[in-house]
SEDRENVO-895533 format. One record per residue: x negated, y, z of N, C-alpha, C in turn. Coordinates in nm, 3 decimals, padded with zeros to 5 digits. Atoms other than C-alpha are relative to their C-alpha. Example, Ala and Ser with C-alpha at 12.3 -4.5 7.8 and 13.67 -1.06 7.14 Angstrom:
// SEDRENVO-895533
(node (-00.089 -00.119 00.000) (-01.230 -00.450 00.780) (-00.090 00.120 00.000))
(node (00.082 -00.119 -00.006) (-01.367 -00.106 00.714) (00.077 00.109 00.073))
This chain:
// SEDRENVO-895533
(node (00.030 00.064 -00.128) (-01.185 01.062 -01.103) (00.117 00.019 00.094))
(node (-00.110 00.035 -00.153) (-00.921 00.992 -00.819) (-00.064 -00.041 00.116))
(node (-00.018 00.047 -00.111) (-00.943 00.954 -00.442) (00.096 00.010 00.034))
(node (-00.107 00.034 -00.049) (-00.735 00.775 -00.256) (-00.022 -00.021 00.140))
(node (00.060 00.008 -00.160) (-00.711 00.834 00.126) (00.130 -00.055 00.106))
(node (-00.085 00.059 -00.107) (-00.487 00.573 00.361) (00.005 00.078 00.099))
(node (-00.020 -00.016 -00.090) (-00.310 00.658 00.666) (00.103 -00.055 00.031))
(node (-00.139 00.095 -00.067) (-00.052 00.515 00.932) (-00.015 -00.105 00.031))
(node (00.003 00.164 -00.086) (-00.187 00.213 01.041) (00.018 00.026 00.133))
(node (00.021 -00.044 -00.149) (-00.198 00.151 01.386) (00.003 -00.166 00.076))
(node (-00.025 00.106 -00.109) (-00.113 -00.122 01.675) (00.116 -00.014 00.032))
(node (-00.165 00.074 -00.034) (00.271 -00.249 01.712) (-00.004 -00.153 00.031))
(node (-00.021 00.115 -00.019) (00.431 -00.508 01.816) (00.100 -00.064 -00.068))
(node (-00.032 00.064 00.095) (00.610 -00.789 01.601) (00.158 00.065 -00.021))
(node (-00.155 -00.023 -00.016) (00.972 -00.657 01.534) (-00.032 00.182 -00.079))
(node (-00.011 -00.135 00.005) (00.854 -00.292 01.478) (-00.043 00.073 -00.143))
(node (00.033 -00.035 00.176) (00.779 -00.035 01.160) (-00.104 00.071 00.022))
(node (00.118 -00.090 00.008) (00.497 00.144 00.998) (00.069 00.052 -00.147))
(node (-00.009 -00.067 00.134) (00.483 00.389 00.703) (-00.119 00.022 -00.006))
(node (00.115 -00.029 -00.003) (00.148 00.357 00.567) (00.047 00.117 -00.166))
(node (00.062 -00.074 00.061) (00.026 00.681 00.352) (-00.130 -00.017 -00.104))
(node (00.148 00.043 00.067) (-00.182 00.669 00.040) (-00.049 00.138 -00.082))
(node (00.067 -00.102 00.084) (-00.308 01.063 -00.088) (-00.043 -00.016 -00.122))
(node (00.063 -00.010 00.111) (-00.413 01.098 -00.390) (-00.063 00.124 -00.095))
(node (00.050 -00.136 00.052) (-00.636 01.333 -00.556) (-00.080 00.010 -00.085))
(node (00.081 00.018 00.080) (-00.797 01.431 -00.865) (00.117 00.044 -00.109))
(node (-00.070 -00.016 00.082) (-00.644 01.532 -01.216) (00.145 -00.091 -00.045))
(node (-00.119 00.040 00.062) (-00.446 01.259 -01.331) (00.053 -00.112 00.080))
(node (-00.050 00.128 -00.066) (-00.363 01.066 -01.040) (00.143 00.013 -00.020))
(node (-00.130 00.022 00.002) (00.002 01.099 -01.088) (00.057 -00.091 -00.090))
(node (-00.049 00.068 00.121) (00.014 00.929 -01.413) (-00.042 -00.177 -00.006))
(node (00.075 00.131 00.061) (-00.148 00.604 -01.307) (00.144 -00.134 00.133))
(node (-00.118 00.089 -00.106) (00.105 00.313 -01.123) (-00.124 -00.032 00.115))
(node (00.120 00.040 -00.117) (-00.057 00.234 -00.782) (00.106 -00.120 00.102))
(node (00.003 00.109 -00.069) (-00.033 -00.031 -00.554) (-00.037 -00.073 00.162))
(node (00.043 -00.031 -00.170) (-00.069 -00.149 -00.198) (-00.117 -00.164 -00.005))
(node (00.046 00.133 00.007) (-00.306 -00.465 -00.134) (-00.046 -00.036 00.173))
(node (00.016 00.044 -00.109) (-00.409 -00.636 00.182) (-00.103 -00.086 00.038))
(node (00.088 00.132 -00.069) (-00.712 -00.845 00.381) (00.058 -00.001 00.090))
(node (-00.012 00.101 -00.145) (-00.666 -01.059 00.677) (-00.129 -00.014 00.022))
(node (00.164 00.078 -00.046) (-00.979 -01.158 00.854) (-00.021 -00.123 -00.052))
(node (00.028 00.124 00.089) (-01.124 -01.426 00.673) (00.067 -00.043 -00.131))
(node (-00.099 00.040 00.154) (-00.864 -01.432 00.334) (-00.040 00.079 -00.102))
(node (-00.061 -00.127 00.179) (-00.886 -01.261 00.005) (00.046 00.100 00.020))
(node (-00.124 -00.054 00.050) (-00.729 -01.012 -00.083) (00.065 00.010 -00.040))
(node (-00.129 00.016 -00.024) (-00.385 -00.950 -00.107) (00.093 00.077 -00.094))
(node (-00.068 -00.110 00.069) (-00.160 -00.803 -00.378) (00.117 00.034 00.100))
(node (-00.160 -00.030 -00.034) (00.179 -00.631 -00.162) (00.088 00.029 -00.087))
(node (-00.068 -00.085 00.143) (00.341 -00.414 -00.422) (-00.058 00.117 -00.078))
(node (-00.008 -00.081 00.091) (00.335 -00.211 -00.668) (00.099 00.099 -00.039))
(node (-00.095 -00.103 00.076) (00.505 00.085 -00.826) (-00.028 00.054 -00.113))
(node (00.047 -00.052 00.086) (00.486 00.227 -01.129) (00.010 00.156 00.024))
(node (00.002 -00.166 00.012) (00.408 00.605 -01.254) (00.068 00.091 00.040))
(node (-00.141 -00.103 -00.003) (00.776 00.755 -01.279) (00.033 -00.094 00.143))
(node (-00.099 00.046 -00.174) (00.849 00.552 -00.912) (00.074 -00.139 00.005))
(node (-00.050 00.089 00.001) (01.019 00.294 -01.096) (-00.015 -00.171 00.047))
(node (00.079 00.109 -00.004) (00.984 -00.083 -01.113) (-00.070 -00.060 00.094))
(node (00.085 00.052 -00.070) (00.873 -00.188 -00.767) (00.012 -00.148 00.021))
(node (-00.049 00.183 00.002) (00.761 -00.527 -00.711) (-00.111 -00.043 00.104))
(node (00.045 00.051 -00.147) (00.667 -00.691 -00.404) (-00.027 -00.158 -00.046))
(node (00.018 00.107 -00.033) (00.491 -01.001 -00.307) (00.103 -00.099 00.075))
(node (-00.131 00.079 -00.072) (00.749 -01.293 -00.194) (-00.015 00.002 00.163))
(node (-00.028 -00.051 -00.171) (00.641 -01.241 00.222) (00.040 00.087 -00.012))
(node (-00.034 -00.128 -00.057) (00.711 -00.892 00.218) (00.132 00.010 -00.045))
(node (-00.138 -00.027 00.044) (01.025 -00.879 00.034) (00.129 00.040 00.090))
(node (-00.135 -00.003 -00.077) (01.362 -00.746 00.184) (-00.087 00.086 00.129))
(node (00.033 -00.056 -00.085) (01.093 -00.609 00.451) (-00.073 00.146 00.036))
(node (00.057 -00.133 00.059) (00.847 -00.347 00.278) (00.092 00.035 -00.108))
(node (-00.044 -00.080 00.179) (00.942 -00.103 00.017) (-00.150 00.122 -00.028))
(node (00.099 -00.098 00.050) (00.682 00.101 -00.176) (00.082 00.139 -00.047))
(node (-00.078 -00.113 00.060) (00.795 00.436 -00.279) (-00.114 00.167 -00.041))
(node (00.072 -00.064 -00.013) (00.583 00.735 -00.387) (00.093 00.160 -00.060))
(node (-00.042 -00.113 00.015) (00.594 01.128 -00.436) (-00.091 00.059 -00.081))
(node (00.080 -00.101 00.142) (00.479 01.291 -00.774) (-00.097 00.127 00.103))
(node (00.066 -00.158 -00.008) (00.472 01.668 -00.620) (-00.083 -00.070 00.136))
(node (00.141 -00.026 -00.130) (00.245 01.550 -00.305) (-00.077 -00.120 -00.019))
(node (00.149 00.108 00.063) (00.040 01.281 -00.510) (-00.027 -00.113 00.155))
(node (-00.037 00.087 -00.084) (00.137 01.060 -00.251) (00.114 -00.149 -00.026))
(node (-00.080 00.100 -00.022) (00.248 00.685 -00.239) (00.004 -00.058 00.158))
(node (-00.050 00.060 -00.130) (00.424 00.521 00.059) (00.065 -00.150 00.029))
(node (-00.032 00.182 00.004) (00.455 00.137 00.156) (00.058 00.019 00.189))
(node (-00.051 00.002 -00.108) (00.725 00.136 00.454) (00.002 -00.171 00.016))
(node (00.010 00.184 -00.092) (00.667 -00.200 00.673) (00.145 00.006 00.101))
(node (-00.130 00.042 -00.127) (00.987 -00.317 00.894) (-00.019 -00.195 -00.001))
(node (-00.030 00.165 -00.059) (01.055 -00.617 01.075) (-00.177 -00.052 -00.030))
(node (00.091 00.107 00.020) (00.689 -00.679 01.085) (-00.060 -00.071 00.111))
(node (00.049 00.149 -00.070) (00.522 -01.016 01.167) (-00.185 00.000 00.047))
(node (00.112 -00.005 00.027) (00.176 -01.115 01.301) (-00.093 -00.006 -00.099))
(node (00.105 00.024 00.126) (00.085 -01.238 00.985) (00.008 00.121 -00.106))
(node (-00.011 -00.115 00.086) (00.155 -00.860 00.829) (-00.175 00.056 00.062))
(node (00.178 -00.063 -00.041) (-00.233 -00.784 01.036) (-00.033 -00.029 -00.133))
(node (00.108 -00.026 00.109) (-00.475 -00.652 00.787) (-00.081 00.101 -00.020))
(node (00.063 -00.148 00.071) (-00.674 -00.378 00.607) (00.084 -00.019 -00.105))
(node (-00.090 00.002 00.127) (-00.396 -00.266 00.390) (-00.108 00.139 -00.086))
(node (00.081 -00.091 00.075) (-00.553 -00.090 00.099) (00.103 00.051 -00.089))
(node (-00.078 -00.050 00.138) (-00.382 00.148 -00.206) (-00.114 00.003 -00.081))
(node (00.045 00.005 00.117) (-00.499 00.136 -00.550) (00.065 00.043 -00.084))
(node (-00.016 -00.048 00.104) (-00.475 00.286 -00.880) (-00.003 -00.093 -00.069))
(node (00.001 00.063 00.106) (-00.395 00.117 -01.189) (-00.012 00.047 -00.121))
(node (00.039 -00.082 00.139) (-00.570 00.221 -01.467) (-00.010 -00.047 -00.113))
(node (-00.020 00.085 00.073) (-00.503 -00.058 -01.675) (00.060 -00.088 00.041))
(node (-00.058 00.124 -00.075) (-00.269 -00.331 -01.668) (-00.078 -00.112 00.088))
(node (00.116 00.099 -00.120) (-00.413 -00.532 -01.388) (-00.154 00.020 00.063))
(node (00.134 -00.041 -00.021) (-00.705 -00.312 -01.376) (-00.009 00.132 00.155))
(node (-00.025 -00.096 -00.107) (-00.743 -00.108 -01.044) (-00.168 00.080 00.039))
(node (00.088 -00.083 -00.011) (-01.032 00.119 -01.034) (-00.018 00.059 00.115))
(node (00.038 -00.090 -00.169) (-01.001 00.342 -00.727) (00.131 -00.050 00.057))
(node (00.011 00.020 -00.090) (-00.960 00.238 -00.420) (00.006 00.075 00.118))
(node (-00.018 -00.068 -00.085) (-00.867 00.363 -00.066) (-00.091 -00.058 00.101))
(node (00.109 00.095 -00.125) (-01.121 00.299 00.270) (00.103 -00.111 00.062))
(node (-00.028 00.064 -00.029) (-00.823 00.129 00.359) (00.036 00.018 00.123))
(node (-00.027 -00.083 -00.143) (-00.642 00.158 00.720) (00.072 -00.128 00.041))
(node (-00.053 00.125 -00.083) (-00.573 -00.097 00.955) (00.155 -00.020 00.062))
(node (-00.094 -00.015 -00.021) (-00.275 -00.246 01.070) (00.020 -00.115 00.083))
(node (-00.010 00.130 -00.090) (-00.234 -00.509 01.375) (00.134 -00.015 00.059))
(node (-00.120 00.020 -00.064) (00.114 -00.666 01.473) (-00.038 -00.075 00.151))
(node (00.044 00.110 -00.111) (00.075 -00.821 01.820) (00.136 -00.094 00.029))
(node (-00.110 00.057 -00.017) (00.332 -01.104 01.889) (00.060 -00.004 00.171))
């Protein structure tokens, strides 16, 4: 079993950064690739990026590109999705996830808000 507990959202304004926080806890969370995802009010949800296990391999959605980077930390079972230059349309509930199978994401974070104002 894994939990995963967001932090770092907040209220900015369009131009400015965030570093959202994703904990992780439980035996083998280190070994699983995790991922950032996103709602908007009223949309789907949202793949951002991804990282794999060893850190490698990140891969971003075509908005965020050049703007987020994902990056995580083995020894504090922690991944990190740095936001810059963001836009109104970066508002959401950004969420992290585990990947416990290719394309399969099992656990889930409550998720932590994030509002750009223009």
């Amino acid at each position: 079993q894994v939990q995963l507990v967001e932090s770092g959202g907040g209220l900015v304004q369009a131009g400015d950064s965030l570093r959202l926080s994703c904990a992780a806890s439980g035996r083998t969370a280190s070994t699983y690739a995790m991922a950032w995802f996103r709602q908007a009010p009223g949309k789907e949800r949202e793949f951002v990026a991804s990282i794999t296990y060893s850190g490698g391999s990140p891969y971003y959605t075509d908005s965020v590109k050049g703007r987020f980077t994902i990056s995580r930390d083995n020894a504090k079972n922690t991944a990190y999705l740095q936001m810059n230059s963001l836009k109104p349309e970066d508002t959401a509930v950004y969420y992290c996830a585990a990947e416990t199978a290719l394309g399969q994401y099992d656990y889930w974070g409550q998720g932590t808000q994030v509002t750009v104002s223009s």
